[in-house]
N, C-alpha and C positions, 0 to 999 in steps of 0.2 A: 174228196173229203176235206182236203186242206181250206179250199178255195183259193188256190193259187192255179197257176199255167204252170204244163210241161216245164218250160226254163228255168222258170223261176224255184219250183222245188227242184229242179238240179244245180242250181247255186247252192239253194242250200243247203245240201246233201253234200256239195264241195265244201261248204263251209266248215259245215260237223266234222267232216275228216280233219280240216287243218287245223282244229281249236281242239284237239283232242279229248273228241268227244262232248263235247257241252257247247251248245249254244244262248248267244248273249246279245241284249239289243247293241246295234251299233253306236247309237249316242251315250253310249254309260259308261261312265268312267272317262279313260283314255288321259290326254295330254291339255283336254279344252281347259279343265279345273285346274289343271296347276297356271295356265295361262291366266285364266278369270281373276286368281288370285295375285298374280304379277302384275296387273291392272293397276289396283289401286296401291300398291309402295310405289310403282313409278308414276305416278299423277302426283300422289302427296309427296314424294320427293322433291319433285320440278316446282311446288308449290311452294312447300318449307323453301325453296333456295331462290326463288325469283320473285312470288309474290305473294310473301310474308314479312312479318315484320312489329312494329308498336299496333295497338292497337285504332291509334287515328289513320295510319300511313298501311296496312295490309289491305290487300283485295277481298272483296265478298266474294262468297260462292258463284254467282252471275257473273260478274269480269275475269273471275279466274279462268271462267268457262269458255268465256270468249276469248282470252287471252291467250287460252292452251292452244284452241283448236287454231287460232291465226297464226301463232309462231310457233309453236311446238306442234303443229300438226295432229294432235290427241284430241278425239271428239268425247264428250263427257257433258253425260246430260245434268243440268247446275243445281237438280235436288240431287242428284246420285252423289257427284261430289260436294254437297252443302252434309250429307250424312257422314260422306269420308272426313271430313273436314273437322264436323263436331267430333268425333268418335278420336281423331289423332290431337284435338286440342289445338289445331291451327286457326281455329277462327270461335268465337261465341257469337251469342246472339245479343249482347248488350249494345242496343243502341249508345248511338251518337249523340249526348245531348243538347240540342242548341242552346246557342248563347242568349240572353235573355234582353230582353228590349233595352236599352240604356236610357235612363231619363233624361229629361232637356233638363239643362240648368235653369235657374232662374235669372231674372232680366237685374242688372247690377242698382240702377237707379228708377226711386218709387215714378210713377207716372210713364215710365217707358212701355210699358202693356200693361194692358186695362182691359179684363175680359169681362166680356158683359154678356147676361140672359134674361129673357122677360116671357113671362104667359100670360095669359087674359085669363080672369076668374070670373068667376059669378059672385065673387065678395064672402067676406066671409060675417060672421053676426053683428060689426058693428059698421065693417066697410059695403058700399055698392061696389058695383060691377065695372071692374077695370082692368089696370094692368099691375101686376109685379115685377120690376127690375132688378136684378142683382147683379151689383159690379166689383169685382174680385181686381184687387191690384197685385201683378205677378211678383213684384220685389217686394214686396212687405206681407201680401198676402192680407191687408186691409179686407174687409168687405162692408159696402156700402148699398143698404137696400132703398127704394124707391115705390112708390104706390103712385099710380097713375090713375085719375078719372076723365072718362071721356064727356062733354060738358057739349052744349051746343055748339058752344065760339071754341071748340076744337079742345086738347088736351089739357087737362090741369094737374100742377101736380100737388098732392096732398099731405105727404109730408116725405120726409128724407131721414130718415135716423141709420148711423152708422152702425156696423154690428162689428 
């Protein structure tokens, strides 16, 4: 009726005598839970005291991870303790923010760089179809434009006005 074997319903028949009377699954309750819960104060313990600290100089959850299980031998998977982590306040999630590009100085004396660019036009309403130069001096920040026409006998230039 059970669908159990002879044996097996004479265990449990031994069972019901020695639990006086009432039977209970084997996985429920017992000593695992108070273990499960000594889990994580001794993770986050070893964490707070080895690798914690300012917030540039502590461990993420990932190297803590790895760090436990290489020297302290505690295998802990790096979201399970990234949750411990948040939840005891040993670690946020505020990035790190990088340092920002540093600008070049500029060059001390005028004529020591000379940045130059040019495009080919189609002209505009009063010019033909040439070139635009513009040349930016780095120390003063001068700039100095140019209008190029291409001529039979090679390039002309057609006027130069500083800006």
């Amino acid at each position: 009726m059970m669908g159990l074997s002879y044996r097996q319903s004479k265990r449990l028949a031994k069972r019901y005598r020695e639990r006086s009377q009432r039977l209970k699954h084997g996985s429920r309750g017992g000593s695992r839970t108070k273990e499960a819960a000594e889990i994580p104060e001794r993770v986050l313990r070893l964490v707070g005291k080895k690798y914690s600290g300012e917030e540039g100089e502590r461990f993420g959850p990932t190297l803590a991870a790895e760090h436990l299980a290489s020297d302290d031998h505690v295998e802990v998977n790096a979201q399970t303790l990234r949750r411990w982590m948040l939840s005891a306040g040993l670690w946020s999630r505020a990035r790190k923010r990088r340092m920002h590009r540093k600008r070049r100085e500029r060059k001390e004396h005028v004529g020591e760089l000379v940045q130059m660019d040019g495009s080919s036009t189609t002209g505009w309403r009063t010019r033909p179809r040439g070139c635009l130069m513009n040349m930016v001096d780095d120390a003063s920040g001068d700039t100095l434009h140019a209008w190029g026409v291409r001529r039979r006998s090679g390039l002309r230039r057609e006027c130069c006005e500083p800006g």
